[in-house]
RODREN-521573 format. One record per residue (C-alpha): x, y, z; residue number from 1. Coordinates in Angstrom, 1 decimal, always signed. Layout:
BEGIN
      X      Y      Z num
      X      Y      Z NUM
...
This chain:
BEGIN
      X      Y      Z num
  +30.2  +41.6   +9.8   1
  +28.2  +38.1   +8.8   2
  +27.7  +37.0  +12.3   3
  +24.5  +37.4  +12.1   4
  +23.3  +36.4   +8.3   5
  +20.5  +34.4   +7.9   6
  +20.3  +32.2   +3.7   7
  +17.2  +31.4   +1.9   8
  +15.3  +28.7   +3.0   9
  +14.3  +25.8   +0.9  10
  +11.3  +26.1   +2.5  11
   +8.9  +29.7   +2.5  12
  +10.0  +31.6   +5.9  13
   +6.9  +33.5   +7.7  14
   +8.7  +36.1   +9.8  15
   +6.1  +37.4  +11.9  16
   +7.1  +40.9  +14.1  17
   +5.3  +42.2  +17.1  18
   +5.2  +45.4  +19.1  19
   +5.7  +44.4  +22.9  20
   +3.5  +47.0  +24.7  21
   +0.2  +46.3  +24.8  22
   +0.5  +43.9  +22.1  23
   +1.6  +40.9  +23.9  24
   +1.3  +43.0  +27.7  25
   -1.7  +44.8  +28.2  26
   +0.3  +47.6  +29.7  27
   +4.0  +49.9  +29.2  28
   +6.4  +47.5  +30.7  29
   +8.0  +50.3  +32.5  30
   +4.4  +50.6  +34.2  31
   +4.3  +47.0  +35.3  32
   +7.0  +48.0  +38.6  33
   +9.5  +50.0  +37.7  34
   +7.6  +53.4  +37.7  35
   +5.9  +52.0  +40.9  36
   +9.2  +51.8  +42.6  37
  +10.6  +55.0  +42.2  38
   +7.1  +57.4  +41.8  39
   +5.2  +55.4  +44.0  40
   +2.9  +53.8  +41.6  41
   +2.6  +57.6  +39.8  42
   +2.5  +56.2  +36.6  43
   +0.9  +59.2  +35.1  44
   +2.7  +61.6  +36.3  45
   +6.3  +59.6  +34.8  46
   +5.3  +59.9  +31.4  47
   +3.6  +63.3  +31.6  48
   +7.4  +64.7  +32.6  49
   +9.0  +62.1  +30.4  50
   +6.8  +64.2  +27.6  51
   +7.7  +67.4  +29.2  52
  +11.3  +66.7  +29.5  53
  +11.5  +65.2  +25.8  54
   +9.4  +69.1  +24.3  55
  +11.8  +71.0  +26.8  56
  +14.7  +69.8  +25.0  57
  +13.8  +69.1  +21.4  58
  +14.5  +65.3  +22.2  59
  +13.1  +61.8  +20.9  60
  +10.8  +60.7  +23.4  61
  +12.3  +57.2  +24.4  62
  +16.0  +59.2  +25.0  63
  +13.3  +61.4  +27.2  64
  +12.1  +58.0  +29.1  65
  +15.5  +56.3  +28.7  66
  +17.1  +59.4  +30.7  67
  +14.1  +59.9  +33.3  68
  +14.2  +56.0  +34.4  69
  +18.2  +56.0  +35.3  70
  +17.6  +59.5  +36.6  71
  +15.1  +58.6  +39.0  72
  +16.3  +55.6  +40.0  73
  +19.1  +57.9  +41.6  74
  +19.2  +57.3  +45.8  75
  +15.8  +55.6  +45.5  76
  +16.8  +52.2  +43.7  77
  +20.0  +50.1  +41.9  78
  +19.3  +50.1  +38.6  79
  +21.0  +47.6  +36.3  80
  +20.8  +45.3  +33.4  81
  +19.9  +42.0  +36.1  82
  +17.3  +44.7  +37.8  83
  +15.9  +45.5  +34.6  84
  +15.6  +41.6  +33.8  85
  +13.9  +40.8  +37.0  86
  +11.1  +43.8  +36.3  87
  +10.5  +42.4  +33.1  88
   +9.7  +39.0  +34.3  89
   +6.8  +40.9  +36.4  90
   +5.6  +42.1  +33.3  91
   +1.7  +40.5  +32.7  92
   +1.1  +39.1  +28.9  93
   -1.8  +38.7  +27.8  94
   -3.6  +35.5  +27.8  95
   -1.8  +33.0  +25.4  96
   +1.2  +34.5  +25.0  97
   +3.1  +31.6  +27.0  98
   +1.9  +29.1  +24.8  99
   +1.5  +31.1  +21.3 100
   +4.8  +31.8  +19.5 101
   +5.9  +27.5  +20.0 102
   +2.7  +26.4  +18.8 103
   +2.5  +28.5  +15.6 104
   +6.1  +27.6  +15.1 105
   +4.5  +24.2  +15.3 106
   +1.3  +24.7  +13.1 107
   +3.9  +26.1  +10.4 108
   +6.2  +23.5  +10.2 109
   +3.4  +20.9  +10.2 110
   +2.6  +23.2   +6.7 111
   +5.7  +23.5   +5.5 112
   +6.4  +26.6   +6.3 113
   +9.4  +28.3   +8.6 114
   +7.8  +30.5  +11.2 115
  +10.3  +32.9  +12.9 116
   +9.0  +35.8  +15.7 117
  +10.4  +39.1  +16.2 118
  +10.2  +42.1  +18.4 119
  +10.4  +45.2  +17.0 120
   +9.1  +47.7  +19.9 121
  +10.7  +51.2  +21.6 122
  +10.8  +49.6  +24.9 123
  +13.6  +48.2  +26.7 124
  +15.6  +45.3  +25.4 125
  +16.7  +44.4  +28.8 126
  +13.1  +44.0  +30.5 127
  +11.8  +42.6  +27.4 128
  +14.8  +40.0  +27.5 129
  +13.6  +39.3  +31.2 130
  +10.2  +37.9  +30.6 131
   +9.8  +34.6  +30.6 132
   +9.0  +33.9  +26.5 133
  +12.3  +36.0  +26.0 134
  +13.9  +33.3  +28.7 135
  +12.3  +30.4  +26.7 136
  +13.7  +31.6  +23.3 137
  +10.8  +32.5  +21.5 138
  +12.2  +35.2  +19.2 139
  +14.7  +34.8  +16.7 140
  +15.7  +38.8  +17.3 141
  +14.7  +41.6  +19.4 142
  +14.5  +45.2  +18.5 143
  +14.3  +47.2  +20.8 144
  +15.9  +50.2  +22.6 145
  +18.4  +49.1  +25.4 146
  +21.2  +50.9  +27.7 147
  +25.1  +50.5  +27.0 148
  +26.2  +49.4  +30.3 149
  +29.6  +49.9  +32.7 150
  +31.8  +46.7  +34.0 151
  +29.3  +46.7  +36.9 152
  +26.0  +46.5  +35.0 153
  +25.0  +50.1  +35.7 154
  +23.7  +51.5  +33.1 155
  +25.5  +54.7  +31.2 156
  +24.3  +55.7  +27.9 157
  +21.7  +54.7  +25.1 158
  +22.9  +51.7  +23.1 159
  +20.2  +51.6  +20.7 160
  +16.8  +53.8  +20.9 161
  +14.1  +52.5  +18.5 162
  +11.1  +55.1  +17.7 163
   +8.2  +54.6  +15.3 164
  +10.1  +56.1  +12.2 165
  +13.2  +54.2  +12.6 166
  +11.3  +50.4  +13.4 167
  +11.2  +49.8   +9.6 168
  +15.1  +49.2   +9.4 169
  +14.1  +46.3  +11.0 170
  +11.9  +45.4   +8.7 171
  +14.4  +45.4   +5.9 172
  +16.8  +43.5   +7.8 173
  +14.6  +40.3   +8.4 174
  +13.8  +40.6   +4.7 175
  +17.5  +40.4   +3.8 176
  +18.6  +37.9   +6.6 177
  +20.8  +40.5   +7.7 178
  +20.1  +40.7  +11.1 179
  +22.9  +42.4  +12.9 180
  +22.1  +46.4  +13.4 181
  +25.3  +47.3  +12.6 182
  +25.9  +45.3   +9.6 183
  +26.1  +47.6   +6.2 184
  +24.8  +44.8   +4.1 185
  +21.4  +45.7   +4.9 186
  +22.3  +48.3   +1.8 187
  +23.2  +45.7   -0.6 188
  +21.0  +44.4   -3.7 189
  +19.0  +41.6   -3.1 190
  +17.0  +40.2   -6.3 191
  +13.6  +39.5   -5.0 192
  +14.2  +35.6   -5.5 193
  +17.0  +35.7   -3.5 194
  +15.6  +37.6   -0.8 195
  +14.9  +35.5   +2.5 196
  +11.5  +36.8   +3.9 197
  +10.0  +38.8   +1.2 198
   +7.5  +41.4   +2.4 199
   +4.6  +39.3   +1.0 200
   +5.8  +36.8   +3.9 201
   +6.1  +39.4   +6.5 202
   +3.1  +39.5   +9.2 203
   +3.3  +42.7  +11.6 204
   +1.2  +43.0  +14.7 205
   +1.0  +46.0  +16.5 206
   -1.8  +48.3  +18.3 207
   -1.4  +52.1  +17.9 208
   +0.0  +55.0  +15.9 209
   +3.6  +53.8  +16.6 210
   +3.4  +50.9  +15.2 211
   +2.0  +52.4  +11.7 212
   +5.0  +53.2   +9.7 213
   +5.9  +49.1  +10.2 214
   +1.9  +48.1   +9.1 215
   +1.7  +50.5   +6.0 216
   +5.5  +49.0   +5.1 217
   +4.2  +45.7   +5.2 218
   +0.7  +46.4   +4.0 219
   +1.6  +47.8   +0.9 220
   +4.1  +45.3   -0.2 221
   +1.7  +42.8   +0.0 222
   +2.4  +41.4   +3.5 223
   -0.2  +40.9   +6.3 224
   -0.6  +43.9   +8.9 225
   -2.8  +43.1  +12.2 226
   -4.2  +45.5  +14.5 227
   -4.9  +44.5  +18.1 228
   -7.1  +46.1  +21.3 229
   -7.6  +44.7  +24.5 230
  -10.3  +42.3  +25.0 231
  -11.1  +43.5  +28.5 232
  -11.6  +47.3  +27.0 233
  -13.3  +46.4  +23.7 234
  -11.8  +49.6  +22.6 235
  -11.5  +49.5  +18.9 236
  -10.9  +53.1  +18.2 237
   -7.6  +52.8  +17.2 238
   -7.6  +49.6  +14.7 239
  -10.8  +51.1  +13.2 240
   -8.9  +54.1  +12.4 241
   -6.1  +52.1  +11.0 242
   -8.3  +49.9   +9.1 243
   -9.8  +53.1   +7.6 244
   -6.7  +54.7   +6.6 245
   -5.8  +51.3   +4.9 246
   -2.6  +50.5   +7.3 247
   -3.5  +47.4   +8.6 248
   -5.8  +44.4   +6.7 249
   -7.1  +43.0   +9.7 250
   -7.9  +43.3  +13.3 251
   -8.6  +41.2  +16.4 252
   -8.2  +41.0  +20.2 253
   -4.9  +40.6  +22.1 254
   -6.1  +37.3  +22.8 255
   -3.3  +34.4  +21.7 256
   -5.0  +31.1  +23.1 257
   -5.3  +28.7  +21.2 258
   -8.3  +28.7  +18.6 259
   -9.0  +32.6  +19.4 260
   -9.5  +34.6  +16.0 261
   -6.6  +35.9  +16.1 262
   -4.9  +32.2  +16.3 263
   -6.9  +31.4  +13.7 264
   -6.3  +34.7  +11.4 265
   -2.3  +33.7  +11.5 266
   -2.7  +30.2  +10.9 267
   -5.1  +31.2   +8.1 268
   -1.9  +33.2   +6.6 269
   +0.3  +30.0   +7.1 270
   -1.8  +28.3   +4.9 271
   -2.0  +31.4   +2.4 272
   +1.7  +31.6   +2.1 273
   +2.0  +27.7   +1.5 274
   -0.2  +28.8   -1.3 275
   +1.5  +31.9   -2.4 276
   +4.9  +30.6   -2.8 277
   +3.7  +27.8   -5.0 278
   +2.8  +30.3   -7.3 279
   +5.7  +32.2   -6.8 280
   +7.6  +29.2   -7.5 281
   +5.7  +29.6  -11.1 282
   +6.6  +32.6  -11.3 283
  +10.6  +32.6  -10.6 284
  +10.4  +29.7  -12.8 285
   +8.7  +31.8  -15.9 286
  +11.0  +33.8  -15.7 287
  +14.2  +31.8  -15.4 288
  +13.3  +30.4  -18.6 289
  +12.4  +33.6  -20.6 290
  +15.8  +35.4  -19.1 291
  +17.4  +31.7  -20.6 292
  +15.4  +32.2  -23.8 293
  +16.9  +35.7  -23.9 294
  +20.6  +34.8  -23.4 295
  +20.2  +32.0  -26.2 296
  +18.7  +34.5  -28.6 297
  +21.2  +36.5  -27.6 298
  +24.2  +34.1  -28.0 299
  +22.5  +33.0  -31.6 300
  +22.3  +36.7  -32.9 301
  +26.0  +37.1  -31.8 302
  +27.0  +34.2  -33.6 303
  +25.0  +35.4  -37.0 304
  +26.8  +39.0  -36.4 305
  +29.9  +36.7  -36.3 306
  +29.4  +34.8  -39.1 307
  +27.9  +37.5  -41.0 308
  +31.3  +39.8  -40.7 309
  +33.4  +36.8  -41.8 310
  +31.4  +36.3  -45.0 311
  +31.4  +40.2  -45.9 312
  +35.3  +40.2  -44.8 313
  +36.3  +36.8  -46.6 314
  +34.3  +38.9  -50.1 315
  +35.8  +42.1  -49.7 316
  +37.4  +43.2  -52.7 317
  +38.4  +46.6  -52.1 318
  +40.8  +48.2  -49.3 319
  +38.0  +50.6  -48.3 320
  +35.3  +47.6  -47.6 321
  +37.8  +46.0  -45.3 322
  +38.5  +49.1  -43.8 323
  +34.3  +49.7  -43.2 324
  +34.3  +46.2  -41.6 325
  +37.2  +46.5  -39.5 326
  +35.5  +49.3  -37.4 327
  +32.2  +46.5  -36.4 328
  +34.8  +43.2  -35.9 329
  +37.1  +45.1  -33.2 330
  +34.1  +46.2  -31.3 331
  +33.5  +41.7  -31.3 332
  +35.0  +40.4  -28.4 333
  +34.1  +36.2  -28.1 334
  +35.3  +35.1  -31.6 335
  +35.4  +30.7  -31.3 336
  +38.5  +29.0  -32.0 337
  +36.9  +27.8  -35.4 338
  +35.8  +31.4  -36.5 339
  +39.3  +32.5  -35.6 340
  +40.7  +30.0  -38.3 341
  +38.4  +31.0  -40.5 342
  +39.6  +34.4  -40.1 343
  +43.0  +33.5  -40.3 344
  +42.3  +31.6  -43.6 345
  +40.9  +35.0  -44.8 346
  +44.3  +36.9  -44.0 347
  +46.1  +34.3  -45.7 348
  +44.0  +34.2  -49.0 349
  +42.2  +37.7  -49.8 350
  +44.2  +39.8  -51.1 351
  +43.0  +43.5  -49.9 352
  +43.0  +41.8  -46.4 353
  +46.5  +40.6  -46.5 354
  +48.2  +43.5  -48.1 355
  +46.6  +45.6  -45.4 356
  +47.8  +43.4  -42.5 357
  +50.2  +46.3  -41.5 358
  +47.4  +49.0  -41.7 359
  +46.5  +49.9  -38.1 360
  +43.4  +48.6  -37.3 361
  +43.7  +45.5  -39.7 362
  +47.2  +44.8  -37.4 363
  +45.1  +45.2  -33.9 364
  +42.3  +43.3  -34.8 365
  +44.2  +40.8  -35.9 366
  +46.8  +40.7  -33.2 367
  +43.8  +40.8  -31.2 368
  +42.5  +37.7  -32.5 369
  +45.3  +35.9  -32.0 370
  +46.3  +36.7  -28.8 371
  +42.5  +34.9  -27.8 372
  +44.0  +31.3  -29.1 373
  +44.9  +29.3  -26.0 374
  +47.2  +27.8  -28.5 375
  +49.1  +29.7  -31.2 376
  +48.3  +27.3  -34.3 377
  +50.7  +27.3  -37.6 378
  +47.9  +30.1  -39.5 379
  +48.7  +32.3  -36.4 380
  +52.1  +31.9  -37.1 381
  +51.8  +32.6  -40.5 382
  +49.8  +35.8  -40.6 383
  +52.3  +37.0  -37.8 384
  +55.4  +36.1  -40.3 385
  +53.4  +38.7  -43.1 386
  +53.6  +41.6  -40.0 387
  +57.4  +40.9  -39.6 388
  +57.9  +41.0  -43.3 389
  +56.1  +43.8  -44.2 390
């Protein structure tokens, strides 16, 4: 399945990845109605069971929430893929959000750079899809867990469940361009020119353990890794922790207007990867010329090997010295046209070459020989007349 492949750019691409709760909403999107219609605004009292239900059972707690929210909704609500998209367009962003992901878009292609947003988060697709960035486009992909629903929209069974561990798949797939979750070629060799985002051009933005896995992936492969908190808390707890343990590089507030610090952190990587892939450029190019040095000095000691065995072969004077040779000149395999005369030349005119014609490995190599002559010439002919006669 290609459907979904994405090619290297001409230009750098900046793929820049965000957790959805309380990343870009200060709260769980299942919190921002959903809970309040069937627990009566309970909210902690839903996750409490969700975590009870998920221990109980040995389960992964977003199959624990997953389960709870179509269980619940039983006799109390209609739950469906549309009533799931209209809660998530209640969900609150924070302040920017609206505006953010176009105008970075903007700032990057004013720098000449690609700027693609994703959503990597273990909430649901479907309310996520509902909000009104989703609506307007804003992310190239979203990753998230979602519901596999009947002919009626009701949902059935888990289509996709994303946890902390399993959100760096995702990462690997934007790297490759191979964006489809159930395209294989997400395995395949990629040389690190060829790859479409490299890590190095990979931003992640996230604010609390989950998200970790993702920022240490991206951290330590050179990319950018941004912890956020809530301006209206001021609680930095949690990014100074994951500044300490060295999984993000930076950290800011949830705020996404326009010339807040963290606007002007990811601009300030915009112009760093401008930067960066000039150099890289230097780099590639370095090293397409050495790996072209290499394969000249190669093809020059080939042709000295070459040349070499048919100056030994045309002064061999004994049956055992063509014998010796014979073993190094079948192991050759890109003989020219003109060293293939010269061979020929050799059959025709040295003696212990041409009385052993008929020997076995004499015959194949030069049976061998001949067969690589897009045109059998007259010498061919001859030397073959000498394996008839004898």
């Amino acid at each position: 399945m290609t459907a979904e492949r994405k090619t290297k750019e001409s230009k750098p691409v900046l793929a820049i990845c965000y957790d959805f709760d309380k990343t870009l909403s200060p709260d769980d999107m299942q919190a921002q109605g959903y809970i309040q219609s069937v627990y009566d605004g309970d909210i902690p009292s839903f996750w409490k069971e969700t975590d009870e239900l998920a221990e109980a059972n040995e389960m992964d707690s977003n199959l624990a929430y997953m389960f709870k929210m179509v269980n619940e909704a039983r006799g109390r609500i209609v739950l469906t893929k549309k009533s799931l998209q209209e809660y998530g367009s209640k969900v609150k962003l924070f302040d920017g959000v609206e505006e953010w992901f176009g105008r970075i878009r903007e700032y990057g292609s004013e720098h000449g750079v690609i700027v693609e947003h994703y959503i990597i988060s273990s909430g649901l697709k479907e309310m996520i899809e509902g909000t009104s960035v989703a609506k307007s486009g804003a992310f190239e992909k979203i990753y998230a867990s979602s519901f596999m629903f009947d002919d009626k929209g009701v949902p059935i069974w888990p289509a996709q469940v994303v946890n902390y561990t399993n959100k760096t798949q995702f990462l690997f797939r934007i790297e490759k361009g191979v964006l489809d979750v159930n395209d294989s070629g997400v395995n395949d060799f990629f040389a690190p020119e060829e790859l479409r985002v490299p890590f190095r051009n990979m931003v992640y933005i996230g604010d609390s353990d989950t998200d970790i896995p993702c920022m240490k992936l991206v951290n330590t492969n050179g990319g950018h890794s941004i912890g956020v908190y809530n301006n209206d808390t001021l609680d930095k707890s949690k990014v100074y922790k994951m500044l300490h343990d060295n999984r993000i590089r930076y950290f800011a507030p949830a705020d996404y207007t326009d010339g807040s610090e963290l606007d002007r952190l990811v601009k300030a990587i915009i112009d760093r990867t401008v930067a960066n892939e000039v150099l890289e450029d230097f780099h590639f190019g370095c090293k397409d010329e050495r790996e072209h040095n290499d394969a000249r000095k190669a093809k020059d000691e080939n042709k000295r090997r070459r040349l070499d065995c048919i100056l030994a072969l045309d002064g061999s004077t004994n049956f055992g010295t063509t014998h010796t040779l014979m073993k190094e000149m079948l192991s050759i395999n890109d003989w020219t046209e003109e060293e293939i005369g010269m061979l020929l030349d050799i059959a025709l005119n040295n003696h212990p070459v041409r009385y052993l014609l008929n020997d076995s490995d004499v015959n194949s190599f030069f049976r061998g020989i001949i067969a690589m002559l897009p045109v059998k010439t007259d010498k061919a002919e001859k030397v073959e007349s000498f394996f008839e006669n004898k």
